[in-house]
Structures are given as structure tokens and as C-alpha cells.
N, C-alpha and C positions, 0 to 999 in steps of 0.2 A: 107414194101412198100405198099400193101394193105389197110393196116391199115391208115398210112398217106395219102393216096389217099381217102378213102373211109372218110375220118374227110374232107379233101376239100371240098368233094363232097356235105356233109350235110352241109359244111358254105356256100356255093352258095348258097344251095336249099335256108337256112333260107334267105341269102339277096332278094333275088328272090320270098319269100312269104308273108315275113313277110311288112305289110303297110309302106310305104313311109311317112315319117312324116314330111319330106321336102311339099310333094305337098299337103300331107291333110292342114296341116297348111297354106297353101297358096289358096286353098280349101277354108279353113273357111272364111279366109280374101278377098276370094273377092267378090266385092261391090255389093250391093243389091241393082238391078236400081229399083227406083220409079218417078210417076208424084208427080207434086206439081202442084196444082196452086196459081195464084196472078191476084190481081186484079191493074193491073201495072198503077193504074192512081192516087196516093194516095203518091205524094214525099216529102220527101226525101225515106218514106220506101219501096215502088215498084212503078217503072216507067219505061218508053220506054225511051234510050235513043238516041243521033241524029243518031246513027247507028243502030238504030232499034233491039237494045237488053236490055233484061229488068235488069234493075239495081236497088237497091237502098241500103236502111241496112235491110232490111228483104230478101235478097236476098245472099245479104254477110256471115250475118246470120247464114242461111239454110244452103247453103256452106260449113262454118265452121264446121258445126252441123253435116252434112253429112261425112266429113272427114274423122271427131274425130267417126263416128259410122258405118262407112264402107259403108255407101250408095253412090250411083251414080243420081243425081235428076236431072231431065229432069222438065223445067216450062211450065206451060200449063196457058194462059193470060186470063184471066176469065171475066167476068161480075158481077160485086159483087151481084144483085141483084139474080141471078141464081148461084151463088158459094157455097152453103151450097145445095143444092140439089143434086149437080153434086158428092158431096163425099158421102150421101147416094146411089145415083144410082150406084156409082162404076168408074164413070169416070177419077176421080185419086184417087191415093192414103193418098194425105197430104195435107192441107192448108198454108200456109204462107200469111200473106195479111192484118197484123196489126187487128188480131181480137180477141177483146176483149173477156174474161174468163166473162161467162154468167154461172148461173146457171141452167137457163131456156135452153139455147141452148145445157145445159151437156147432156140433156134429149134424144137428139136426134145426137149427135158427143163426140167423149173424147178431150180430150185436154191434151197438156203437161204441163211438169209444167212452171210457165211461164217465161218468160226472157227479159222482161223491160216492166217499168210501165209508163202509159201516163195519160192526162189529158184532157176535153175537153175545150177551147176554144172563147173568142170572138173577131172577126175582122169586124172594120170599114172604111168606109172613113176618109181621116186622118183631113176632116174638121169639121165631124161631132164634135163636144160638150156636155159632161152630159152622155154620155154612157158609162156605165162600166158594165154593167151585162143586161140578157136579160128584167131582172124586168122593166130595163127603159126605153125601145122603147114604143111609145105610142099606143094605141090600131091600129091595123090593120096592124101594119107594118111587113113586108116583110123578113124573113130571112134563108136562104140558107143552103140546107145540101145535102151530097150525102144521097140517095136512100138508107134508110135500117139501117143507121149506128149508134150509140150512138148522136152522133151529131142529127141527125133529132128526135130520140126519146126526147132527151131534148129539141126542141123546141118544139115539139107538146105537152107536160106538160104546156105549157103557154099557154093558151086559148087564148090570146090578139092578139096573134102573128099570122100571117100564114108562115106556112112551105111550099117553093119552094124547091120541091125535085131533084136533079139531079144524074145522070149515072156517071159525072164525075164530081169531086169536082174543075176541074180546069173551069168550064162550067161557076160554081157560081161564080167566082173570075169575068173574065169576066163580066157576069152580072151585079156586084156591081160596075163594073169601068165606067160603062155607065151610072148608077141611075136606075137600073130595081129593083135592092131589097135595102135592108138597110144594111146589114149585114151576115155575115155570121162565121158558127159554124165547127170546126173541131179538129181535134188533134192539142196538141201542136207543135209538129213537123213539120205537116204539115203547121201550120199555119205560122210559122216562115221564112219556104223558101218562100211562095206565098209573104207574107205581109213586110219582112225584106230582104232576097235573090233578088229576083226577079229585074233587072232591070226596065219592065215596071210596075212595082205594087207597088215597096219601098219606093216610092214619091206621093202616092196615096191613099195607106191602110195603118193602125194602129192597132195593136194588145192591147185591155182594158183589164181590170179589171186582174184576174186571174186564172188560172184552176179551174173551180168547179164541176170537176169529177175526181174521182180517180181510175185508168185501169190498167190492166194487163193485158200484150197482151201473149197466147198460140199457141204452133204450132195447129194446128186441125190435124186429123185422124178421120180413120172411124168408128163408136161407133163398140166397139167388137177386136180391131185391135189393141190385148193387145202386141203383138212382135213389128211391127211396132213401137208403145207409148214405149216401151221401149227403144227401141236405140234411136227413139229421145232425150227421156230423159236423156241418160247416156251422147250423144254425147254435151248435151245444157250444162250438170254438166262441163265434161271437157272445153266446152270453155269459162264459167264462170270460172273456176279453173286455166286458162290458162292468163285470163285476155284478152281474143280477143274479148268479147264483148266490153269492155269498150275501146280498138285499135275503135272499127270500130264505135263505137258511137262518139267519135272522130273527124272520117272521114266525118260522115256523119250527124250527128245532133249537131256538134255544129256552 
């Protein structure tokens, strides 16, 4: 009797010491909040929407992305002109915000690997004639980019040209609808909802010629933020493997 009392007695103890592998594993799994931010003025890929939340497919994206790698992201609405400073300082953790895999920018942020490729862009008024590349505006004329972005790098290569820079690329749309610039330069994506989407702009502007850039757009992290670039990485593998990227491009850029 002793004997069998005394074997009970050491099977508690081990359930009683030995690690719960129920909750470590429940432990591991759960979610690693981080910020992200976006620069929510750049649609179909991030924008405010009438209920004042930011939506678009880099948004969706991220989401998935976080999922598939156990993160919890919180978005922090940025200003793109100050967005790459704010992840040196520390103020979030990740970028999302359609920006393009630079090698000069690697210098100073990592990047993931990346997960859909774009192109940039040209849109006119739909009366214009004879425009199809920026080669053809005639000296001095007037064309439109957000602040900062491949778009305005490429107009400033044409010397002929002047670049109107703006905060928000829906500023330049605008603009052009009135006759303040000629033109204007952005993603394909974006350019599609402004110039074919758009109730007041689809009877207005025209999308020429053809993409004459070729992009790849990467999450950003903090340079050095080798844990982080990894789950992103693994979580962007899974939802290309899953096929929800090409679900949400679908949704949203076609």
C-alpha cells in the first residue's frame, strides 16, 4: 500500500513540475504587437476611408502577412515626406506604404522581400493630343508628383519639365482638373483609380503611353531588425503560397 501511494505521489509531483506544453505553446504563439505605418493618401494601396479607417491592398496585405506570422499591427498614418525618418528614430516598427526596394535607401532601412511589382505612370487631360511619354511636353511645362516618391524623381531627370511637388497625390489630380499643371506621374495602380475609377476625374483624365519603370514594392523595418524581417518574410512566403495575394489584388487593383 505504501508502495502504491508513494508511485501516486511521484506521478502528481512530475504533473505538477514538469512544463505545461499546452500553454508554452500557446506562449510562443502569441502575437507580437508592432506599429506600422502608412502613408494613407496613395489609393487603391493606403487610404482613409468614409469611416475614417485606413484601407487599401497594402493594408490587407500587412494583415495577411501578420496572421500567417503571428503579429498583432497597430497603423500609425504618416506623412511620407517624414516616413523613413520616423523608422530610424524608433517611432514604429514597420513600413507599409507602397515603397519601392531602392538600393540607396538599403543603406539606411532593410527591407523584405518583396511582394508585388509596379510601374510608374503618365496621366493627362483626356483632351490633351500627342502625349505619350514625358519626352513630349514642351519645355516648361508643369508636372505633378507626390513629395519624395519615384514619380517626382523621374520628372526631375527631364530638365524641360518643372516638377510641382505635393503631400498628397490626390492634391495634383485636383490641380490638373482645373489647368494648373499638365500632367501628372504616379503608380500604375494609383493612377488607374484617380484617371478610370473615379466618378469626377474618368471623363476628364487619360492614362498614355506605358509604365516606364519597373518596381518592387518591400515591407520596410528598422535596419538591424533581423527578427522582425524575418516573420515578415516567412508570413509574405505563406500568403504568396496561399495565393491571398493575388485574392486581394483582385479586390483591389483590378
Amino acid at each position: 500500500m505504501k508502495i502504491r501511494f508513494l508511485s501516486v505521489l511521484i506521478a502528481l509531483l512530475c504533473v505538477l513540475i514538469l512544463p505545461d506544453t499546452k500553454f508554452r505553446s500557446y506562449a510562443a504563439e502569441k502575437p507580437i504587437r508592432i506599429t506600422v505605418a502608412t502613408d494613407a493618401t496613395w489609393p487603391p494601396m493606403e487610404m482613409i476611408d468614409e469611416n475614417k479607417n485606413i484601407v487599401g491592398f497594402d493594408i490587407d496585405f500587412m494583415n495577411a502577412v501578420a496572421s500567417e506570422a503571428g503579429l498583432e499591427v497597430k497603423y500609425k498614418n504618416t506623412a511620407w515626406d517624414g516616413i523613413f525618418a520616423g523608422i530610424a528614430a524608433g517611432k514604429y516598427d514597420a513600413i507599409v506604404s507602397s515603397v519601392t526596394i531602392l538600393e540607396e535607401r538599403k543603406e539606411t532601412m532593410d527591407f523584405s522581400i518583396p511582394y508585388i511589382s509596379a510601374g510608374q505612370i503618365l496621366v493627362v487631360p483626356k483632351h490633351v493630343q500627342g502625349i505619350e511619354a514625358l519626352t513630349d511636353f514642351a519645355d516648361g511645362a508643369k508636372v505633378g508628383a507626390q513629395i519624395g516618391t519615384i514619380s517626382a524623381f523621374e520628372i526631375k531627370k527631364m530638365e524641360i519639365l518643372e516638377l510641382k511637388a505635393y503631400d498628397d497625390i490626390g492634391l495634383a489630380f485636383e490641380d490638373m482638373a482645373v489647368g494648373r499643371i499638365d500632367g501628372v506621374v504616379c503608380d500604375t495602380a494609383v493612377a488607374s483609380n484617380f484617371a478610370l475609377k473615379r466618378e469626377e476625374y474618368k471623363e476628364k483624365f487619360k492614362i498614355v503611353g506605358k509604365p516606364f519603370t519597373e518596381e518592387h514594392y518591400g515591407i520596410v523595418v528598422r535596419k538591424g531588425n533581423t527578427r522582425l524581417l524575418n516573420l515578415i518574410n516567412n508570413g509574405i512566403r505563406a500568403v504568396q503560397e496561399k495565393g491571398i495575394d493575388k485574392e486581394l489584388e483582385e479586390k483591389w487593383l483590378k
